[in-house]
NUMI-472046 format. One record per residue (C-alpha): x, y, z. Coordinates in steps of 0.02 Angstrom, whole numbers, plus 50000, padded with zeros to 5 digits. Example, Ala and Ser with C-alpha at 12.3 -4.5 7.8 and 13.67 -1.06 7.14 Angstrom:
# residues 2
506154977550390;506844994750357;
END
This chain:
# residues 349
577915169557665;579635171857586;580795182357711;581495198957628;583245197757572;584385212357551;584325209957356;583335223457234;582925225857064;582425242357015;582115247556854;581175264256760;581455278756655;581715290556835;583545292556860;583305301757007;581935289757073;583365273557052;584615284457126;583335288857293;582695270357290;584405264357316;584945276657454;583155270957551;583565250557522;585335254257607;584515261657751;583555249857781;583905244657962;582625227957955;584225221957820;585585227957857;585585228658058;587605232958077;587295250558001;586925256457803;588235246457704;589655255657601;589065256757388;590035248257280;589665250457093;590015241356964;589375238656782;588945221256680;590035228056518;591485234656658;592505217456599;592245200656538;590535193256627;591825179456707;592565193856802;591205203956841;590305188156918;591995183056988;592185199257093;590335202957140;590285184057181;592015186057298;591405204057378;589645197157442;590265183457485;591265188657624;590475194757773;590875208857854;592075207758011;592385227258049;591025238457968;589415238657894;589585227557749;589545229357556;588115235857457;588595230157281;587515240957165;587565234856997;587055241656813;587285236556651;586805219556681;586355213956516;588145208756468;587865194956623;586165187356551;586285184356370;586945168956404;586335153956517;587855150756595;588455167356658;586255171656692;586415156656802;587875160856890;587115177856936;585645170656989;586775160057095;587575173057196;585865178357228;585925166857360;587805167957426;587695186157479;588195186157654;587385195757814;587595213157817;588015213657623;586755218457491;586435218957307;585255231457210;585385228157020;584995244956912;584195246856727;583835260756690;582615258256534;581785269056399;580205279656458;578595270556404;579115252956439;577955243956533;578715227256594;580305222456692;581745218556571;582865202556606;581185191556664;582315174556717;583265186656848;581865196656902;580905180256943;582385176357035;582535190857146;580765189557199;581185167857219;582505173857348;581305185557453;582035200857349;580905215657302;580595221757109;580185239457097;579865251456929;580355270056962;579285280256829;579705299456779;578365311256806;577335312256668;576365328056587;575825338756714;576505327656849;578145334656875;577535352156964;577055341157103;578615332157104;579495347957107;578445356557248;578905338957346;580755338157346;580845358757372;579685354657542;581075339657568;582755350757532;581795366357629;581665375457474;580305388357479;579295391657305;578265406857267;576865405357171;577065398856994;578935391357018;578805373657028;577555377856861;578805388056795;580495375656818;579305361856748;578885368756606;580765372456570;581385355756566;579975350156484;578755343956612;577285347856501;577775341456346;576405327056301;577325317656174;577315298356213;579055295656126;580025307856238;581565304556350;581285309156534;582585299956595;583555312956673;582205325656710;581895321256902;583805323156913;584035340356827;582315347256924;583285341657090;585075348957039;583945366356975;583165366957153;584925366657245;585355380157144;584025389857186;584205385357352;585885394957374;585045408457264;583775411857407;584975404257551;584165420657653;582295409157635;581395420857527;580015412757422;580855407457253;579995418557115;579295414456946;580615427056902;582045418656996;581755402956906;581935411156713;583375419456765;584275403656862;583535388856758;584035388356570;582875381356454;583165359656416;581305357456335;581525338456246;580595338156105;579985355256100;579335356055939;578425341255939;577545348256100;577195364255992;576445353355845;575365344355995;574735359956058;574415364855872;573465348655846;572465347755990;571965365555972;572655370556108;572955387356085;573535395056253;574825380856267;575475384156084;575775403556109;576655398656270;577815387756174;577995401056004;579285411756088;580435399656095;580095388155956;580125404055835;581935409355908;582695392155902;581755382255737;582125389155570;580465396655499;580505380555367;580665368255480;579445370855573;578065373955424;578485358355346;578175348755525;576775356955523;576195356255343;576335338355377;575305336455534;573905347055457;574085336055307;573875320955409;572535325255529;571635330555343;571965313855285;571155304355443;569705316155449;569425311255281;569605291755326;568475292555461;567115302655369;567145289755240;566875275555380;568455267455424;568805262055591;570235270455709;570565254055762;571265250455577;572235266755556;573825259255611;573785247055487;573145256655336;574255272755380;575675263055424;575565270755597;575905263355771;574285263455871;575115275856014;575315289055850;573685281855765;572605284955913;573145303855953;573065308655781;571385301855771;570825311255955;571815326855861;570775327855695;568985324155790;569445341255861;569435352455701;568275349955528;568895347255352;568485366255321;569695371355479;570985360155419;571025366655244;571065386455308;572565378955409;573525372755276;573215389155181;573785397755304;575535388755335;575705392155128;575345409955161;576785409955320;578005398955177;577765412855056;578295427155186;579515417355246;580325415055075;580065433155023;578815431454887;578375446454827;576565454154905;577045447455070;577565459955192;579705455155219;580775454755375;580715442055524;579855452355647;578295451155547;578475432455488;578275431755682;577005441655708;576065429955542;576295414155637;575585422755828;573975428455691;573905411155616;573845403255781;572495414655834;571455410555693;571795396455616;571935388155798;571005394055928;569285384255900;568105396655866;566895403256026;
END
């Protein structure tokens, strides 16, 4: 069995989680025995890739004579691998780093990716006795339990409903494939500090606390709206209205929806007439992720629900636009869309 070395590659769409991962390698006493090293960062596009190499090369090099050594933490590294010479001369200090020293290389990559970029040096790390680790952001739902973990770590008591309530206002429960959680863990941990000095007497953090503290930073809001819309999720759609209505200009948002109606009405059709999901991405010019949940989406409603839907939106364009017979002002275009959702929506009981 290959002995650990004090070399890492960790990679995910969890800021935070790369961030914590690093701080736990460096304390690890079974490699690094003279004491957690000092962090040294540095990035692959920080200079030319001679220099870079040149100076991580130098640094772990060298032992240590009067401290705890060097932990060389390094992102960016793509600049070092596109080309064989300078990948193999990274791979080659792989195997220079002196005791006490470390390195943990950093890549922070787009949510959804599934394998390890930078394969050759990944193989490497583990040919050395290195570790390769993926740090994933909480998904959907996921990131209430995250939160209710790192308040228990930081001493941070929650009331009922908080962690639920901070999730859900940086977006925790936003279901779209396609969005960017990459700094969610990070802005749910800075949030809970703040509401740590908030309560610094120990009271329970309330519900209340939270939407007073914690300002909204929903990614991809809308799209979670027009989810919620397709899926027929009612309850989760008049959750999201308030703020979709106050921040999405009333057009906007019918013609996203106009066109998700118009699409789930389209693959209904498709599939009533006998073709296969499986061939929706290629017929609709879809990628299967997309082709797949509108499929799940439109098996939820019939062709005569979808039509009163798209009715309905025309109905909301008309008041929106002032036609005359509609009743005018934005209060009640409001108050049309809460109705339409309620039923046009809401499957029926």
């Amino acid at each position: 069995m290959t002995q650990a070395a004090a070399v890492a590659f960790l990679w995910g769409d969890d800021t935070w989680g790369l961030e914590a991962a690093t701080e736990a390698f460096r304390s690890r006493a079974d490699l690094f025995p003279f004491g957690a090293p000092e962090r040294w960062r540095l990035r692959g596009d920080d200079g030319t890739p001679t220099r870079v190499l040149g100076a991580l090369q130098e640094r772990l090099s060298t032992g240590a004579m009067f401290d705890s050594g060097t932990l060389a933490v390094l992102a960016g590294v793509g600049p070092l691998v596109r080309r064989g010479e300078d990948r193999n001369a990274l791979i080659a200090t792989l195997s220079l780093i002196a005791p006490g020293n470390g390195l943990v290389i950093v890549e922070e990559t787009e949510s959804g990716r599934k394998d390890a970029p930078h394969k050759p040096l990944v193989d490497a790390v583990r040919a050395v006795g290195g570790r390769e680790t993926q740090l994933r952001a909480p998904r959907t739902g996921e990131l209430t339990r995250w939160i209710e973990t790192r308040a228990r770590e930081l001493g941070v008591s929650l009331g009922p409903g908080a962690a639920q309530e901070l999730a859900t206002r940086i977006g925790g429960f936003v279901a779209e494939g396609d969005i960017d959680r990459r700094r969610q863990g990070q802005l749910a941990f800075m949030e809970l500090g703040k509401l740590a000095l908030f309560r610094i007497d120990g009271t329970p953090v309330s519900v209340a606390d939270v939407q007073e503290l914690v300002p909204e930073a929903v990614p991809g809001s809308i799209w979670g709206f027009v989810d919620a819309i397709g899926q027929r999720n009612a309850q989760r759609a008049m959750g999201l209205s308030d703020r979709i209505l106050e921040s999405t200009p009333g057009p906007v948002l019918i013609a996203v929806l106009h066109r998700r109606i118009r699409d789930l009405l389209e693959i209904a059709d498709r599939l009533r007439t006998g073709e296969r999901a499986q061939n929706l991405p290629r017929s609709m010019k879809l990628n299967p992720y997309r082709a797949e949940m509108l499929a799940g989406q439109a098996g939820r409603w019939t062709a005569a629900e979808l039509a009163g839907a798209l009715e309905g939106l025309l109905d909301l364009d008309a008041m929106g636009k002032g036609v005359p017979g509609y009743p005018p002002g934005e209060p009640q275009h409001k108050l049309a869309f809460v109705r339409w959702i309620t039923e046009q929506v809401a499957k029926p009981t």
